[in-house]
Jmol script that loads the backbone (N, CA, C; Angstrom):
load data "model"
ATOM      1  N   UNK A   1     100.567  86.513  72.176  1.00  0.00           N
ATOM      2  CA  UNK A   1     101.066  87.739  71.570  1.00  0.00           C
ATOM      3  C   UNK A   1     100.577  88.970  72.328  1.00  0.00           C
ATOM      4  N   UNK A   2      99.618  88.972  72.863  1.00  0.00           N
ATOM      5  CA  UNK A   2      98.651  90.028  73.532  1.00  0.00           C
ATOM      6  C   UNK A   2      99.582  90.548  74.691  1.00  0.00           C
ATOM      7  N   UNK A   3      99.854  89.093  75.329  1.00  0.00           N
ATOM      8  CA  UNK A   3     100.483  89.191  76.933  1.00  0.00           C
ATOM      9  C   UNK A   3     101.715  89.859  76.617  1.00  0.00           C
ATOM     10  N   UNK A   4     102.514  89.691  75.167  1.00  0.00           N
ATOM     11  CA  UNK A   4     103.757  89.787  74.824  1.00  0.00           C
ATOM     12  C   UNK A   4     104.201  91.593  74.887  1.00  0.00           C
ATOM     13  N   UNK A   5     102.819  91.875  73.950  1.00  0.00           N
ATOM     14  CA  UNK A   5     102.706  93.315  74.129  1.00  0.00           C
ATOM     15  C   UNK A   5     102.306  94.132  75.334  1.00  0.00           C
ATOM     16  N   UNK A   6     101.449  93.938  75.990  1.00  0.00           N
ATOM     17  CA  UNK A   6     101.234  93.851  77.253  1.00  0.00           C
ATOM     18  C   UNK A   6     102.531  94.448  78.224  1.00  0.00           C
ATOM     19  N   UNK A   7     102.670  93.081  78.094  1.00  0.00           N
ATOM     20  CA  UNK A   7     104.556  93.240  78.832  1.00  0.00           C
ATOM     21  C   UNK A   7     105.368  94.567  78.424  1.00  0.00           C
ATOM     22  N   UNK A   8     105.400  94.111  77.672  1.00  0.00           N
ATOM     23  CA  UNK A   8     106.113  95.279  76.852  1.00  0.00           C
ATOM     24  C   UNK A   8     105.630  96.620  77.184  1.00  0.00           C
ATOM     25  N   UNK A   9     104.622  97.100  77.126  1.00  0.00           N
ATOM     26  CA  UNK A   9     104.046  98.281  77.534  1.00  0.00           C
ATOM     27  C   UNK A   9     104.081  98.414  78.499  1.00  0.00           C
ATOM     28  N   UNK A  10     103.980  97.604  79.556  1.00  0.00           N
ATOM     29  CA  UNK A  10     104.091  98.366  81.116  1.00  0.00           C
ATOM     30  C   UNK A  10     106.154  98.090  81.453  1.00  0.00           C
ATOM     31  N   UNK A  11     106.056  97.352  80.461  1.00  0.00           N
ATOM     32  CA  UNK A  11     108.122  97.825  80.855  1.00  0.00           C
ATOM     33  C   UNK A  11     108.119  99.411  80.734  1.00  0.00           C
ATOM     34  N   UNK A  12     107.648  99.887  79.178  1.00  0.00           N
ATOM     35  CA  UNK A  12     107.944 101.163  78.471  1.00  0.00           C
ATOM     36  C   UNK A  12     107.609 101.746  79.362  1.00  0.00           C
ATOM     37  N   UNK A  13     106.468 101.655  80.368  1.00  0.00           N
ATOM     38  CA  UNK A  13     105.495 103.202  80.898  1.00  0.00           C
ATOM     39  C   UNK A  13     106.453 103.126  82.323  1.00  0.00           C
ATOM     40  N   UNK A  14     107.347 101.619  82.452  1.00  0.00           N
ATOM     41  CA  UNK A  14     108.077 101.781  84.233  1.00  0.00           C
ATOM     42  C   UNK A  14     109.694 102.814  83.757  1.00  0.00           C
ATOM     43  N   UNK A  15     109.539 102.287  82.648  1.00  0.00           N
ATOM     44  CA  UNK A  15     111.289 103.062  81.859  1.00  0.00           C
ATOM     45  C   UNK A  15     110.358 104.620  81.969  1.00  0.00           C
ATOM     46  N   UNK A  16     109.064 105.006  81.929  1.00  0.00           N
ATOM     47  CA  UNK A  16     108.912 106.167  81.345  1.00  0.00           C
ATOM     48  C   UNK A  16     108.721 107.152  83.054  1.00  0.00           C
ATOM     49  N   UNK A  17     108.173 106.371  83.918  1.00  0.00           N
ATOM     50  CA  UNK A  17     108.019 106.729  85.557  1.00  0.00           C
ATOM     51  C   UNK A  17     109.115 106.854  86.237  1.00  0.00           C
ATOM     52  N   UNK A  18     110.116 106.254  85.805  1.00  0.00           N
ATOM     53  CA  UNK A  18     111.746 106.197  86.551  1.00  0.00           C
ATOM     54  C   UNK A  18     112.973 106.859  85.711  1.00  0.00           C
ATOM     55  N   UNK A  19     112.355 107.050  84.664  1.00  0.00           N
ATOM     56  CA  UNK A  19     113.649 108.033  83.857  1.00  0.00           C
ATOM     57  C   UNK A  19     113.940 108.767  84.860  1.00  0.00           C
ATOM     58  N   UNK A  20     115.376 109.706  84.996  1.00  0.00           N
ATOM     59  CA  UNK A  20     115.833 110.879  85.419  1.00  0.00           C
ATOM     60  C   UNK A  20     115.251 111.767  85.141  1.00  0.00           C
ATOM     61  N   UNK A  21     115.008 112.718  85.995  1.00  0.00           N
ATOM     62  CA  UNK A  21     114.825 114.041  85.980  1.00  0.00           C
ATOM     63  C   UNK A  21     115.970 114.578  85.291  1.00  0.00           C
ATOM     64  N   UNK A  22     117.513 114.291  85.579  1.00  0.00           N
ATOM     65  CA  UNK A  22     118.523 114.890  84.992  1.00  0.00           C
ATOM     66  C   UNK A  22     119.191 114.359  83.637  1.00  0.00           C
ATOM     67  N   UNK A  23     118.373 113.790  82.741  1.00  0.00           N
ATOM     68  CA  UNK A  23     118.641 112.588  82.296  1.00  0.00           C
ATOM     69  C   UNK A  23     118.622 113.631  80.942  1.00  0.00           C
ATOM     70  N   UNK A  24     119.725 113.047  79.467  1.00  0.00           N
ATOM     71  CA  UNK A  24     119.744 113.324  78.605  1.00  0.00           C
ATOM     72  C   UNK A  24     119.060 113.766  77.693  1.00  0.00           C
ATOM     73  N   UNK A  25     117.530 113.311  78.052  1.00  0.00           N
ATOM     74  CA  UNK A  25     116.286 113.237  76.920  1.00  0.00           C
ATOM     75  C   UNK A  25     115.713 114.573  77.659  1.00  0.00           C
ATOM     76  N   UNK A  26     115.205 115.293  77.053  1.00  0.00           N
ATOM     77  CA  UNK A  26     114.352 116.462  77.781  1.00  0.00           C
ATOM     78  C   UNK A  26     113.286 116.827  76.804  1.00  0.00           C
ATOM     79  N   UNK A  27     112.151 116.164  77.101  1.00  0.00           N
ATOM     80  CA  UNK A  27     111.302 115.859  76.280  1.00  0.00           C
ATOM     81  C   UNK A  27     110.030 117.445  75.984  1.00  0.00           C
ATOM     82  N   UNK A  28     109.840 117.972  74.921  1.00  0.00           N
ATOM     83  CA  UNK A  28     108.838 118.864  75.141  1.00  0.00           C
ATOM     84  C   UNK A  28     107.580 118.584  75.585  1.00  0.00           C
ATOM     85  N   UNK A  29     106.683 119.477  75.563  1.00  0.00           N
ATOM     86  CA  UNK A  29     105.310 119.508  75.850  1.00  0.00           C
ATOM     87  C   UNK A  29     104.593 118.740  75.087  1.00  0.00           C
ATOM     88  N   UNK A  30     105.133 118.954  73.678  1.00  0.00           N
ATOM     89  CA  UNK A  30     104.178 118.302  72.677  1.00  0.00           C
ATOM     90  C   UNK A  30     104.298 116.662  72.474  1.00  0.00           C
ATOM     91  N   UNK A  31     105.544 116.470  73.158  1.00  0.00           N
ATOM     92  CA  UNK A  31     105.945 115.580  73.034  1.00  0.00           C
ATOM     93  C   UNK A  31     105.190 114.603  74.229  1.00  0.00           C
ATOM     94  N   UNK A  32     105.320 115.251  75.492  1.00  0.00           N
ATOM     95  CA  UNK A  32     104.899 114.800  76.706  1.00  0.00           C
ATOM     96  C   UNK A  32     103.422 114.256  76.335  1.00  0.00           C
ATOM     97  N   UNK A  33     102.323 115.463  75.634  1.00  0.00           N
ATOM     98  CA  UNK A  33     101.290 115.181  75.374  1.00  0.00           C
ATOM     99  C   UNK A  33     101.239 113.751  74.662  1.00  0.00           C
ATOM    100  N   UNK A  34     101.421 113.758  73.259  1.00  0.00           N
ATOM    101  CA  UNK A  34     101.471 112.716  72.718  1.00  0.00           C
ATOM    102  C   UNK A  34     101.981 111.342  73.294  1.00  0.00           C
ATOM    103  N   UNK A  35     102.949 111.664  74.234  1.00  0.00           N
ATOM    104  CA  UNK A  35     102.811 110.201  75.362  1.00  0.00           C
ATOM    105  C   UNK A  35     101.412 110.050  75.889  1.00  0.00           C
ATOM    106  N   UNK A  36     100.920 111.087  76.698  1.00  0.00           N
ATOM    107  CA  UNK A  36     100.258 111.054  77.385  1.00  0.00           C
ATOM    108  C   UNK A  36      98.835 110.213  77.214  1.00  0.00           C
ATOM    109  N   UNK A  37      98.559 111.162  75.683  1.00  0.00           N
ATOM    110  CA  UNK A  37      97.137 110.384  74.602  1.00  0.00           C
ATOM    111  C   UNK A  37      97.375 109.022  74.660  1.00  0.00           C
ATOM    112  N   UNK A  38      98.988 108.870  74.057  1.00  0.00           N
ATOM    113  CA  UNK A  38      99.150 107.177  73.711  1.00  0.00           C
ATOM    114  C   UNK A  38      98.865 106.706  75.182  1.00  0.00           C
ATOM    115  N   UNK A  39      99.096 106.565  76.265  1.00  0.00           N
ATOM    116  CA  UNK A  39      99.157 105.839  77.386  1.00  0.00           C
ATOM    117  C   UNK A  39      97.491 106.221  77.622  1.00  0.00           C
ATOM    118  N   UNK A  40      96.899 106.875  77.954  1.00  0.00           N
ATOM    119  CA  UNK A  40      95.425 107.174  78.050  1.00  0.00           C
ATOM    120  C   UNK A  40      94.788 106.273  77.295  1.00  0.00           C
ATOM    121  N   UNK A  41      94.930 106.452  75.764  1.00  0.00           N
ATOM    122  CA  UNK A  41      94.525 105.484  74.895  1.00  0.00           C
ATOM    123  C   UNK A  41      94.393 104.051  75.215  1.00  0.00           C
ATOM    124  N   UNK A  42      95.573 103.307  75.474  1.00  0.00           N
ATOM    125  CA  UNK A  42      96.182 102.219  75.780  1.00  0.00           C
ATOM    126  C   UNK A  42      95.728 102.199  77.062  1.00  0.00           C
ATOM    127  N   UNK A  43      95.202 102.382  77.851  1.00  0.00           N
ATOM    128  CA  UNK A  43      94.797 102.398  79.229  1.00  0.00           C
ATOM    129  C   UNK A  43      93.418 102.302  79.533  1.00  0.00           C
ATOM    130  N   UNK A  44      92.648 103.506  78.777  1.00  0.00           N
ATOM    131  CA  UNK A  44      91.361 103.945  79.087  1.00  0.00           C
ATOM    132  C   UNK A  44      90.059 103.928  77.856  1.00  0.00           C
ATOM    133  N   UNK A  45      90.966 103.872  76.662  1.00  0.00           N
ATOM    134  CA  UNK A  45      90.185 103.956  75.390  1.00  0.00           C
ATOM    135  C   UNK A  45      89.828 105.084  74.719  1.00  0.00           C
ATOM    136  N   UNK A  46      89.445 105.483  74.515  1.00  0.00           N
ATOM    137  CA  UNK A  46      88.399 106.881  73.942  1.00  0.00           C
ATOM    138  C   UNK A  46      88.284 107.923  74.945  1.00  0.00           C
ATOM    139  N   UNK A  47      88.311 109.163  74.712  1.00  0.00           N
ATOM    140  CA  UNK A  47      88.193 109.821  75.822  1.00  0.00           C
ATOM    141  C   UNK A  47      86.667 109.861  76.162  1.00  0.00           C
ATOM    142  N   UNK A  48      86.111 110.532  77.190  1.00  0.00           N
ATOM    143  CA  UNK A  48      85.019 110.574  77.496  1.00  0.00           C
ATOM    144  C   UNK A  48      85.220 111.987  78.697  1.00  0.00           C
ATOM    145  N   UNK A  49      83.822 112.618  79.118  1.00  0.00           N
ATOM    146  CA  UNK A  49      83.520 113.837  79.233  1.00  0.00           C
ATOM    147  C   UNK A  49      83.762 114.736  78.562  1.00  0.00           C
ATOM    148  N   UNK A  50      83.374 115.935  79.549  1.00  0.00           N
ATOM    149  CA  UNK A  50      83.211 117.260  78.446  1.00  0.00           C
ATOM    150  C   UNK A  50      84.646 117.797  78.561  1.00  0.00           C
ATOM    151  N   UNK A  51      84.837 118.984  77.297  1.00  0.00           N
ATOM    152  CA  UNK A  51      86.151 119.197  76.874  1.00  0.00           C
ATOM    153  C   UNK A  51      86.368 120.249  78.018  1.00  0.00           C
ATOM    154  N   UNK A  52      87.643 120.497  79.252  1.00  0.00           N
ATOM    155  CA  UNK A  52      87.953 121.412  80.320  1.00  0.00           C
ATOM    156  C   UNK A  52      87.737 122.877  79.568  1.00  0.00           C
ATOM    157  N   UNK A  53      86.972 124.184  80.424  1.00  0.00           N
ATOM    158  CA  UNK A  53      86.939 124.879  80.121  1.00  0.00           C
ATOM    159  C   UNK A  53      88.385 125.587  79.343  1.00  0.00           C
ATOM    160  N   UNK A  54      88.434 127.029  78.843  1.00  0.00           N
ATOM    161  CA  UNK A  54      89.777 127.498  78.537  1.00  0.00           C
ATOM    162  C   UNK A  54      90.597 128.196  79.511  1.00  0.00           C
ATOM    163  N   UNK A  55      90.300 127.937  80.743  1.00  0.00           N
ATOM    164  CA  UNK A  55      91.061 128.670  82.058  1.00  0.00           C
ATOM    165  C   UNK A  55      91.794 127.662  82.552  1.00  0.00           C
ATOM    166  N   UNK A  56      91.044 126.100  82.151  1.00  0.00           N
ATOM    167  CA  UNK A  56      92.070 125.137  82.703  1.00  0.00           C
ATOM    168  C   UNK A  56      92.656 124.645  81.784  1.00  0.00           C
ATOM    169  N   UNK A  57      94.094 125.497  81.528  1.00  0.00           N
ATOM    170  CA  UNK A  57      94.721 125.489  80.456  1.00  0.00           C
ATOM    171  C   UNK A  57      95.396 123.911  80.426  1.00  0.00           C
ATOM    172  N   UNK A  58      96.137 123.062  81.511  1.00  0.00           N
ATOM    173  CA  UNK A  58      96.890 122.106  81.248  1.00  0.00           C
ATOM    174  C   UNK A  58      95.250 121.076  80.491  1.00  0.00           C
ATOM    175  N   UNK A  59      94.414 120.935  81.695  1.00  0.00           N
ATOM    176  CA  UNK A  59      93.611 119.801  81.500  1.00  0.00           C
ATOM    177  C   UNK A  59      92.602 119.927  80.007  1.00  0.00           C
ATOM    178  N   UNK A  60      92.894 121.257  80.041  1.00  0.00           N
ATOM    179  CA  UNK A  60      92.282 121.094  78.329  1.00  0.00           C
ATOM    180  C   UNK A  60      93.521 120.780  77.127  1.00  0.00           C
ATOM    181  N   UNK A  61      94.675 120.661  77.498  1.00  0.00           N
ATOM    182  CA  UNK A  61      95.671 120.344  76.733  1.00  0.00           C
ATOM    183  C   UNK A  61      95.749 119.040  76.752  1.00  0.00           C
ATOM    184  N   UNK A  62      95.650 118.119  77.715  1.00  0.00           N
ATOM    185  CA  UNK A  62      95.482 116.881  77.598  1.00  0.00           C
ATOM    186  C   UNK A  62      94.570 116.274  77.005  1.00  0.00           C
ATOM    187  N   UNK A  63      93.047 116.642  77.237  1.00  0.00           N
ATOM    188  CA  UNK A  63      91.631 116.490  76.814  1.00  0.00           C
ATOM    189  C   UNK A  63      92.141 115.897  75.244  1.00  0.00           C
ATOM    190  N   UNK A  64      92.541 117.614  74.810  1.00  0.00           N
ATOM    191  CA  UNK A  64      92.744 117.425  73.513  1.00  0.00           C
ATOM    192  C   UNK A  64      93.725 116.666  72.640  1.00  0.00           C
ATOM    193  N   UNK A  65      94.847 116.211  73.341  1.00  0.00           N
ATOM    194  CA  UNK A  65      95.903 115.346  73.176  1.00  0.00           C
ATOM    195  C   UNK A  65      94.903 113.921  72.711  1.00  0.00           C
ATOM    196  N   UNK A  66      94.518 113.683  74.033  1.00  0.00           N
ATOM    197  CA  UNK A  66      94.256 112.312  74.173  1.00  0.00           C
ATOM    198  C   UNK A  66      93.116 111.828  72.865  1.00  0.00           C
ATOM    199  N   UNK A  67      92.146 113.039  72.654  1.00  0.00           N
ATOM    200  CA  UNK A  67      91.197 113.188  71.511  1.00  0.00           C
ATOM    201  C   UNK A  67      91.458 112.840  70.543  1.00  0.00           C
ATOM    202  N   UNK A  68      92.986 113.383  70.328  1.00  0.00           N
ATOM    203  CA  UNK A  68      93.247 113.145  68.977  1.00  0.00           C
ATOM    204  C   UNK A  68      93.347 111.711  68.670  1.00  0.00           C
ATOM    205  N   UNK A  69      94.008 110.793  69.440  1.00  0.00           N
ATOM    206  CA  UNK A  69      93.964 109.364  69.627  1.00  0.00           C
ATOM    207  C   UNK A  69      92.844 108.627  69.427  1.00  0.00           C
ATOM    208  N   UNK A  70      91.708 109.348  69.290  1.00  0.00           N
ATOM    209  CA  UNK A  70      90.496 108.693  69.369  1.00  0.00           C
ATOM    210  C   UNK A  70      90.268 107.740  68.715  1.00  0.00           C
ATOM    211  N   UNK A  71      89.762 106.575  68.812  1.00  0.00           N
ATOM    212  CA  UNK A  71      88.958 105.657  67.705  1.00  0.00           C
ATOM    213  C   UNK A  71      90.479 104.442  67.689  1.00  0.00           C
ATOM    214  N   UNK A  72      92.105 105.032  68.306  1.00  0.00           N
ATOM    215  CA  UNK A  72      92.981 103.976  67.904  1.00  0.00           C
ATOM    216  C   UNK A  72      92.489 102.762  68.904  1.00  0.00           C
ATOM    217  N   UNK A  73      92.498 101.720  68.572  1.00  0.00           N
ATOM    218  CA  UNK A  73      92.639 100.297  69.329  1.00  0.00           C
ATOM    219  C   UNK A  73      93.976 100.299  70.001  1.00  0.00           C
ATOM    220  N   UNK A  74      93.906  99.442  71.536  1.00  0.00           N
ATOM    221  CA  UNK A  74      94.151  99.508  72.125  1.00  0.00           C
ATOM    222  C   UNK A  74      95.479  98.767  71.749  1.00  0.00           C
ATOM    223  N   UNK A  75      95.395  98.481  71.382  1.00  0.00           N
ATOM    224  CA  UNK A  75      97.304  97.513  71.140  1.00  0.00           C
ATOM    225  C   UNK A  75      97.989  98.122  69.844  1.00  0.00           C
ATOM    226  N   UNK A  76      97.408  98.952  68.886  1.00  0.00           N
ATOM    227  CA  UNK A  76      97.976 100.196  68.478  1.00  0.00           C
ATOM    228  C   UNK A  76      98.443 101.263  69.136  1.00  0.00           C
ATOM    229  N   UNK A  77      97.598 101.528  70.012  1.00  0.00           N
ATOM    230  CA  UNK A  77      98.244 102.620  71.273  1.00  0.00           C
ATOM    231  C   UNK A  77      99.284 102.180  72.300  1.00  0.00           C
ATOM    232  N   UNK A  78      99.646 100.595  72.189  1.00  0.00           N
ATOM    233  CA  UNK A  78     100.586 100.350  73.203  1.00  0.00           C
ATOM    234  C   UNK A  78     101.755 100.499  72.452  1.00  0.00           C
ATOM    235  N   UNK A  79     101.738  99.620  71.707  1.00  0.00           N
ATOM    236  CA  UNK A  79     102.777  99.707  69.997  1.00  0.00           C
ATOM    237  C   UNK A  79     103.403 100.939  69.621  1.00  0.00           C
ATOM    238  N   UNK A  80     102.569 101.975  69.880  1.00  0.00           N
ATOM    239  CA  UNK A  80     103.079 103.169  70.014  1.00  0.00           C
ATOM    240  C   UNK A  80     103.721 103.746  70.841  1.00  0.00           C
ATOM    241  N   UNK A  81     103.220 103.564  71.765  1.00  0.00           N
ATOM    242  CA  UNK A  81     104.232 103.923  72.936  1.00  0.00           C
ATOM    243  C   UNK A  81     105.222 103.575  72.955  1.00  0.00           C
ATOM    244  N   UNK A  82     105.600 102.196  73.401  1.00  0.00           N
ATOM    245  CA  UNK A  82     106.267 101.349  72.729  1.00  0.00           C
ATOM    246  C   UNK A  82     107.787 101.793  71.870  1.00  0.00           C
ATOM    247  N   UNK A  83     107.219 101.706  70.723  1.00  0.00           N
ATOM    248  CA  UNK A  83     107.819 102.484  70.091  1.00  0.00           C
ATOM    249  C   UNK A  83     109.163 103.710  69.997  1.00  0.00           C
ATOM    250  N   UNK A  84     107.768 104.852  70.815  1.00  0.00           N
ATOM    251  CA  UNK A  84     108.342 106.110  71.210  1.00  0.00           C
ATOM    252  C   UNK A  84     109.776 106.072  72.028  1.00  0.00           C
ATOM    253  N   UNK A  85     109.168 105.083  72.812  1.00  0.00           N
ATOM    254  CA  UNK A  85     110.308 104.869  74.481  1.00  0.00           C
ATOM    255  C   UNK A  85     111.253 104.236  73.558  1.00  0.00           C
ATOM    256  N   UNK A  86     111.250 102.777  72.762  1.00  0.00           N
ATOM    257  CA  UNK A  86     112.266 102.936  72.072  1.00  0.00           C
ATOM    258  C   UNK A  86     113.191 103.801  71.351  1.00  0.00           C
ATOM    259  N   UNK A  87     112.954 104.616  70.856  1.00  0.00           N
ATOM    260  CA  UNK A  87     113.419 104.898  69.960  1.00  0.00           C
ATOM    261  C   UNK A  87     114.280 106.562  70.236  1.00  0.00           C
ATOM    262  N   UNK A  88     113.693 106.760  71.809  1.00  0.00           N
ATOM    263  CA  UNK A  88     114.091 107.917  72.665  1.00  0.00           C
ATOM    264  C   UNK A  88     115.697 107.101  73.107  1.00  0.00           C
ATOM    265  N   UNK A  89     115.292 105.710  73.847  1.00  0.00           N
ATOM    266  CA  UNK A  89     116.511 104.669  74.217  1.00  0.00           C
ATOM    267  C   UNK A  89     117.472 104.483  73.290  1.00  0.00           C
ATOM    268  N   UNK A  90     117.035 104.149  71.953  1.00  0.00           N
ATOM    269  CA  UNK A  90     118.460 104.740  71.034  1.00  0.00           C
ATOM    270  C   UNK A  90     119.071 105.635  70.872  1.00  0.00           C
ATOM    271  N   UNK A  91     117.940 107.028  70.708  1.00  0.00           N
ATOM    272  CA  UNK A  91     118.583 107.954  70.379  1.00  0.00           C
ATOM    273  C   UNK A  91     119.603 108.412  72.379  1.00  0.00           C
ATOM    274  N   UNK A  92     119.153 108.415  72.942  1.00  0.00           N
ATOM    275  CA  UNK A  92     119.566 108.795  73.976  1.00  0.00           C
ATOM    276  C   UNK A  92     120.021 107.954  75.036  1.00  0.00           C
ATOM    277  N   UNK A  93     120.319 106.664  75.096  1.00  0.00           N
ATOM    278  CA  UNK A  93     120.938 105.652  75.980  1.00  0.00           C
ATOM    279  C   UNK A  93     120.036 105.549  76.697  1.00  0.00           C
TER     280      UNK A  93
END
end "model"
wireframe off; spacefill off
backbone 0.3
color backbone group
């Protein structure tokens, strides 16, 4: 089941590296983030270091993205992703 999900998650993250640039879905920021946490999550675990000062506006936006994810287990965070990419693929082919 592990491998099953597994699979599955690095399909979602190759559908998520090769989408179009010109492509139907035009995803926001907030949105981008919350990929971002989930795949961090699912990747790396928990965040770790200190939070980017407030001048480095993107990398403290991520910091904090990914934060929020904190504490999820790792095949909850794939599941999620997962998910997301699905459900972008319905709504948007």
């Amino acid at each position: 089941m592990a491998d099953d999900l597994e699979t599955r998650f690095e399909q979602a993250v190759n559908k998520v590296r090769n989408a179009p640039d010109d492509g139907s879905f035009k995803p926001s920021n907030e949105f981008r983030l919350k990929m971002y946490a989930l795949y961090r999550q699912a990747t790396d675990g928990d965040v770790t270091g200190k939070r980017p000062g407030m001048l480095k506006v993107v990398e403290r936006a991520k910091y904090d993205a990914w934060s929020k994810a904190q504490g999820m287990p790792r095949d909850k965070a794939m599941a999620a992703y997962i998910e997301q990419v699905e459900a972008i693929e319905t709504e948007h082919g």
